[in-house]
C-alpha positions in Angstrom: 87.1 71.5 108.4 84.6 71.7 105.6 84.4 75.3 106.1 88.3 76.5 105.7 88.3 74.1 102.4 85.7 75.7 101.1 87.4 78.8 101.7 90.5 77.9 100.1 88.5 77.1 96.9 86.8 79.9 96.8 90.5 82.1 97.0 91.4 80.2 94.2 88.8 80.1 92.1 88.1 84.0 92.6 92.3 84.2 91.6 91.4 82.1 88.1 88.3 83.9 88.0 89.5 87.5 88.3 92.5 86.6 86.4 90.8 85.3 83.4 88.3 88.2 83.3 91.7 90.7 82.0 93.3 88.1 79.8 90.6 87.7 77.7 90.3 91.9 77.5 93.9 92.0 76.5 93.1 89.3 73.9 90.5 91.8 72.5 92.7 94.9 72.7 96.3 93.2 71.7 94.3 92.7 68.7 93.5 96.7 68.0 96.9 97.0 68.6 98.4 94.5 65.5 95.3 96.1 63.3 96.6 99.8 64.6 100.3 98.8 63.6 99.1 97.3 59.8 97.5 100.5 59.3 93.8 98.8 59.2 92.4 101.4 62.0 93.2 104.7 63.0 94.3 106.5 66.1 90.6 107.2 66.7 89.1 104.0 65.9 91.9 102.7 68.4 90.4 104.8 70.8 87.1 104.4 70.6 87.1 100.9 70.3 89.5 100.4 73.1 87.1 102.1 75.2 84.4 100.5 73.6 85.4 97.1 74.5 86.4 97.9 77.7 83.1 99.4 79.1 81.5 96.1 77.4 82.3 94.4 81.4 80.4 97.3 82.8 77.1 97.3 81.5 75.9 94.2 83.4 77.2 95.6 86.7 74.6 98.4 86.6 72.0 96.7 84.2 72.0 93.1 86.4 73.0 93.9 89.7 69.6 94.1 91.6 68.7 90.7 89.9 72.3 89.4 90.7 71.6 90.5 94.3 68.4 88.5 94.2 69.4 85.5 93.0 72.5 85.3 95.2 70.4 85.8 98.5 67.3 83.3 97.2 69.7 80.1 96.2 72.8 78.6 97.3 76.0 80.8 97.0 78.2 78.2 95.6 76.1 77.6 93.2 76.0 80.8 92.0 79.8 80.8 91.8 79.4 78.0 89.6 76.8 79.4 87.3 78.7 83.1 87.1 82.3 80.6 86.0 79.9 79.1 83.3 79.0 82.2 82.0 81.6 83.4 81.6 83.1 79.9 80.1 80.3 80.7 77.0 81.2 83.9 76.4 84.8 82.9 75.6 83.7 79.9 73.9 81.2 83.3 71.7 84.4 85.3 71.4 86.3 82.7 70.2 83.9 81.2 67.9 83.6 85.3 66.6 87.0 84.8 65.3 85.5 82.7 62.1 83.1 85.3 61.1 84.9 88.4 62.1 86.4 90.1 64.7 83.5 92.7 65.8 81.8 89.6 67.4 84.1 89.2 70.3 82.3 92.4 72.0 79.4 90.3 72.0 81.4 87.5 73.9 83.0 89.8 76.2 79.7 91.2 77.3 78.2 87.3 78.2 81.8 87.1 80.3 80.8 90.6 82.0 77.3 88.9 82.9 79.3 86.3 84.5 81.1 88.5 86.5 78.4 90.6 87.5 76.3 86.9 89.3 79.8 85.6 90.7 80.7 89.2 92.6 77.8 89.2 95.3 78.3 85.3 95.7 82.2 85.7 96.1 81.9 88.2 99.1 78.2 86.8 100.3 79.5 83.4 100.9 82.2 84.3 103.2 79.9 84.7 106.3 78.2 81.5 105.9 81.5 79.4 105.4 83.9 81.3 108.4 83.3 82.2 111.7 82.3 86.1 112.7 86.4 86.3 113.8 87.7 85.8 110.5 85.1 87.7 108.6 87.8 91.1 108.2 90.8 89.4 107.2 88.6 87.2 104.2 87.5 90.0 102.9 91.1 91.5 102.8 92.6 88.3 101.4 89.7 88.7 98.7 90.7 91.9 97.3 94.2 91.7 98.0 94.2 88.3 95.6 91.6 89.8 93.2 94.3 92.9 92.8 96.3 90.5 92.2 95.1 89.0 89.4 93.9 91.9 87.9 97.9 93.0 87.4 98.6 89.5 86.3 96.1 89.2 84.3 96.4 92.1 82.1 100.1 91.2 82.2 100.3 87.5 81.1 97.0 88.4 78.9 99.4 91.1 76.9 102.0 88.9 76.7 100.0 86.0 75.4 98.4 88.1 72.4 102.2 89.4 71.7 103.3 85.7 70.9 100.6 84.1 69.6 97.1 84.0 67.4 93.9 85.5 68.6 92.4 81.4 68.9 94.8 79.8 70.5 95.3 82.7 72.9 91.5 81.7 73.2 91.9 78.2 74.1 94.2 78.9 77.1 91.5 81.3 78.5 89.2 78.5 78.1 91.2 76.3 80.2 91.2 79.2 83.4 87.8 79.1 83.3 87.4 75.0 83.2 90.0 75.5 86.0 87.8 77.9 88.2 85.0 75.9 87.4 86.2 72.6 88.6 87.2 74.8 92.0 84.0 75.4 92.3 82.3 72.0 91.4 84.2 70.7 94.3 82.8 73.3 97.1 80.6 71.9 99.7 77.0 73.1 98.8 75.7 76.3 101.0 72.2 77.1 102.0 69.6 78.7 100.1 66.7 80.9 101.5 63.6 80.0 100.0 61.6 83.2 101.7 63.6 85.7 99.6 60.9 87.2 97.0 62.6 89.3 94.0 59.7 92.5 94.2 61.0 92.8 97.9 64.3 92.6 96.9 63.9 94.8 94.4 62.7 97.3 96.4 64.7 97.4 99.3 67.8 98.0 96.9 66.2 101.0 95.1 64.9 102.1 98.4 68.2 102.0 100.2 69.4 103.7 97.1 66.9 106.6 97.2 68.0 107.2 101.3 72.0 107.3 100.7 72.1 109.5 97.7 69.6 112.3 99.9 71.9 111.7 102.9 74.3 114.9 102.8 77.3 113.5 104.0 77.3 109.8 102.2 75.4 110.8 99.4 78.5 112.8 98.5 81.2 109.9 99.7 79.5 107.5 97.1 80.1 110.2 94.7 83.4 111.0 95.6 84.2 106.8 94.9 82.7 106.9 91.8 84.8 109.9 90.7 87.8 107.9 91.5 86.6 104.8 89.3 85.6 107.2 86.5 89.2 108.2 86.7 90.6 104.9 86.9 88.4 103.5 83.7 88.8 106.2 81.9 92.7 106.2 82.0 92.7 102.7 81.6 90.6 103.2 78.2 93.4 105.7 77.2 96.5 103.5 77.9 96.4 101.5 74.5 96.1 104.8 71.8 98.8 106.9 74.0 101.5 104.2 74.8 101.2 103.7 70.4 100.7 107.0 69.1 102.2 109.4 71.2 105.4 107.5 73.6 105.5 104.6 70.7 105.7 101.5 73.3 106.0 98.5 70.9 103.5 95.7 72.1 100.6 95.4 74.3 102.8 94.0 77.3 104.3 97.3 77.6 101.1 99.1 77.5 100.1 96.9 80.3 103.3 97.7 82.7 101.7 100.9 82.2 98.6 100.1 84.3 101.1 98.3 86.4 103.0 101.4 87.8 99.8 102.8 88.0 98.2 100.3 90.5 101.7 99.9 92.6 100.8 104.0 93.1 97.0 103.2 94.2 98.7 100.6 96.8 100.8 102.7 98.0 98.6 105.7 98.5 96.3 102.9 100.3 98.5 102.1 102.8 99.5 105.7 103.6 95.7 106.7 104.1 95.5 104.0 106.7 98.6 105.7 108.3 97.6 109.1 108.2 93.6 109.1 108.4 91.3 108.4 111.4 87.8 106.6 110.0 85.7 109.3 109.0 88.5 112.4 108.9 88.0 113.6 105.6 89.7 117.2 105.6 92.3 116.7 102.9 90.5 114.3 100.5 89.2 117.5 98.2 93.3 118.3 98.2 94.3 114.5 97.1 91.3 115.0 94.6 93.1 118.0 93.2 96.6 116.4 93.9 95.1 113.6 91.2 94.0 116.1 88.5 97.2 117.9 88.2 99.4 114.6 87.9 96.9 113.6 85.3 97.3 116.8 83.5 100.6 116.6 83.7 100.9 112.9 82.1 99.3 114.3 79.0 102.7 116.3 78.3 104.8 113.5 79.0 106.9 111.4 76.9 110.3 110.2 78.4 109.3 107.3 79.8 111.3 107.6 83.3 109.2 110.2 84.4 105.9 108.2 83.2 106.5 105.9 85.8 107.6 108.1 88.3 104.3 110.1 87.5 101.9 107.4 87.1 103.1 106.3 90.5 102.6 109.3 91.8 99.1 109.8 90.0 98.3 106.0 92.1 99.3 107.8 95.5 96.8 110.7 94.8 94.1 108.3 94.1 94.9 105.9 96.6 94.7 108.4 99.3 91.6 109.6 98.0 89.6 106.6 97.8 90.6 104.8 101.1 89.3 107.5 103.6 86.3 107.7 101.6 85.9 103.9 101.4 86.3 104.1 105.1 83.6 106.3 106.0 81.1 104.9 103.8 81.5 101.6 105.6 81.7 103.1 108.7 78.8 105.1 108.8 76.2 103.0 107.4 74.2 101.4 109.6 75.5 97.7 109.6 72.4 95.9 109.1 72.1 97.7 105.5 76.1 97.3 104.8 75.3 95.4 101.6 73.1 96.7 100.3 75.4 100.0 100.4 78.0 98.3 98.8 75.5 97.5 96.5 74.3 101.0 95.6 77.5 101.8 95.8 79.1 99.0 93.1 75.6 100.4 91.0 76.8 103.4 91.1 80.3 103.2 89.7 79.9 100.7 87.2 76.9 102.8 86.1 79.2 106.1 86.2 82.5 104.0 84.7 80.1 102.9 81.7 79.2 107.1 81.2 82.5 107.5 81.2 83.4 105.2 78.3 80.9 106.4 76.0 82.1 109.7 76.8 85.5 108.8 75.5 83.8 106.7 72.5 82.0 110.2 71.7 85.3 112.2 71.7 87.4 110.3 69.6 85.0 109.8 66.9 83.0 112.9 67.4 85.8 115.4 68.1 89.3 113.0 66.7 90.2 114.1 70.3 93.8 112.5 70.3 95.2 110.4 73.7 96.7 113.5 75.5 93.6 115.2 74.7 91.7 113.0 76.7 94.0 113.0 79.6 93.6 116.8 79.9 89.7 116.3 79.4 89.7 114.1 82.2 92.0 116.2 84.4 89.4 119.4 83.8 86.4 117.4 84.7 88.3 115.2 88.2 89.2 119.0 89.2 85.6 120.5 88.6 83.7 117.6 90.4 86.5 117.8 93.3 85.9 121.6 93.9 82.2 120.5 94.0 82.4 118.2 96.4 82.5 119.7 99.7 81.5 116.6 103.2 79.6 117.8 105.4 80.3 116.5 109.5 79.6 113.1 110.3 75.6 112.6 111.2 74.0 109.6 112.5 74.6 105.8 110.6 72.4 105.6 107.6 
């Protein structure tokens, strides 16, 4: 059927997809790392431009998403895929091409690859209804995130690795090829149907307008923020892997820093699965206490060096945030009204690239501003998770919004 081999295109180019989008960061950062060991940049410049870089695939999520939105519900999905894989195929070919005139340029490159990302995410979940039957439509979307997890531990993995063995350009070129590869995926799909009606103004203000409504609703105006809080979290720690597995527990290449994001996300699964165990949809009693659970492990990580109880800890610190998110996730998908799902997914993915970007500047401003060192950071994080946790208090469940 022209539908399921559609659908096994799109797993497989969203795989290459997702999976190219963290190689090419660990080309990026495996290179602060070899500048860091010849003594070119500092512990802060490691920092800052670590975090830097990394908020660089943010931006467009909260700068482009209303117009990503647009164009994905005026023209054809699968072209869309195809255009976000392009995209993202010229900002390697920028990033590479950066190489010959320094190395500051690849930012620039890595930003065109976030634009990319930013079209091809409302295309890659938006298509699914229009290729499956109604049936299928829950399972999809789990295989979708379950690959694009997937990838994103692969990824950062073979991405380490790569930038460990070999020069920046030819790590390049095999980045290049990914992208050719989820292109080609795509070229192949069976075209979907656009919607000629669809007007950007209306668009336009139906997302900001949906927007307005959830952040004044009590109860999910505080679930988005509690979701946010945990990709704050999440982005943030990620930013702070590089200039604390080199300065302060001396790992010795970038694949080891990336095992460290590794144990981190096995913890997140984890905690994922024991939230579906343990929660009813909407029960949302003990989320403050995982919230708080999650600070305390992060403050603890920040006195840490022997590297057995890292992983046991970063595990642990994955649980906490997995059993956080998932109830919250839950209810926010539950208690919208289902007409206006996507768009609150929308808001919502708005929301906490918007808030993920904050928090990377925030950690470019510490470490230049203050020299704020790695552990530093952790413990800055841990203050603020537990302050906005305490904050946070969910009101009972009111009618679907």
């Amino acid at each position: 059927m022209k539908t399921d081999r559609n659908y096994l295109l799109l797993l497989w180019s969203q795989f290459l997809g997702a999976f190219g989008d963290n190689v090419i960061l660990m080309i990026i950062l495996g290179q602060l790392t070899a500048r860091f060991k010849a003594g070119q940049i500092t512990e802060q410049q490691l920092s800052s431009s670590n975090a830097f870089y990394t908020t660089l695939l943010f931006i467009p999520y909260f700068v482009f998403a209303p117009l990503a939105g647009y164009l994905n519900d005026r023209f054809s999905k699968t072209r869309w895929l195809l255009g976000g894989n392009l995209i993202k195929l010229a900002g390697t070919l920028v990033a590479a091409a950066s190489l010959l005139s320094g190395h500051d340029w690849q930012g620039f490159g890595y930003f065109i690859v976030g634009i990319g990302s930013c079209v091809y995410s409302p295309a890659k979940y938006g298509i699914l209804p229009e290729i499956l039957p109604g049936e299928r439509l829950v399972k999809a979307n789990g295989t979708v995130e379950m690959l694009t997890l997937v990838a994103i531990l692969m990824g950062n993995i073979v991405g380490a690795k790569l930038i460990d063995v070999m020069p920046p350009l030819p790590c390049y070129g095999i980045q290049i090829g990914i992208y050719v590869a989820s292109l080609a995926l795509n070229l192949t799909m069976t075209r979907t149907p656009c919607d000629a009606s669809v007007r950007l103004g209306t668009s336009l203000q139906e997302f900001f307008g949906h927007f307005g409504t959830l952040l004044k609703t009590a109860r999910l105006g505080r679930v988005l923020l509690g979701t946010t809080l945990f990709w704050i979290c999440g982005a943030v720690m990620k930013m702070n892997f590089q200039p604390w597995g080199l300065k302060t527990l001396g790992l010795p290449d970038n694949t080891s820093i990336a095992l460290l994001g590794l144990w981190l996300s096995v913890g997140v699964m984890i905690g994922s699965v024991l939230a579906g165990q343990l929660h009813k949809v909407g029960d949302l009693r003990r989320t403050r206490a995982y919230g708080v659970g999650l600070a305390l492990l992060v403050a603890i990580l920040s006195t840490l060096t022997a590297r057995y109880l890292i992983v046991s800890f970063l595990i642990l610190t994955g649980i906490s945030a997995g059993l956080f998110l998932i109830p919250l996730n839950a209810a926010l998908q539950a208690e919208s009204t289902a007409s206006k799902l996507g768009k609150t997914i929308a808001v919502q993915n708005f929301l906490e690239n918007l808030a993920m970007s904050i928090g990377g500047l925030v950690v470019v401003l510490c470490t230049t501003r203050l020299s704020a060192s790695a552990p530093t950071v952790f413990m800055g994080l841990a203050a603020f998770v537990i302050v906005a946790v305490l904050w946070l208090r969910f009101p009972d469940r009111k009618d679907p919004v």
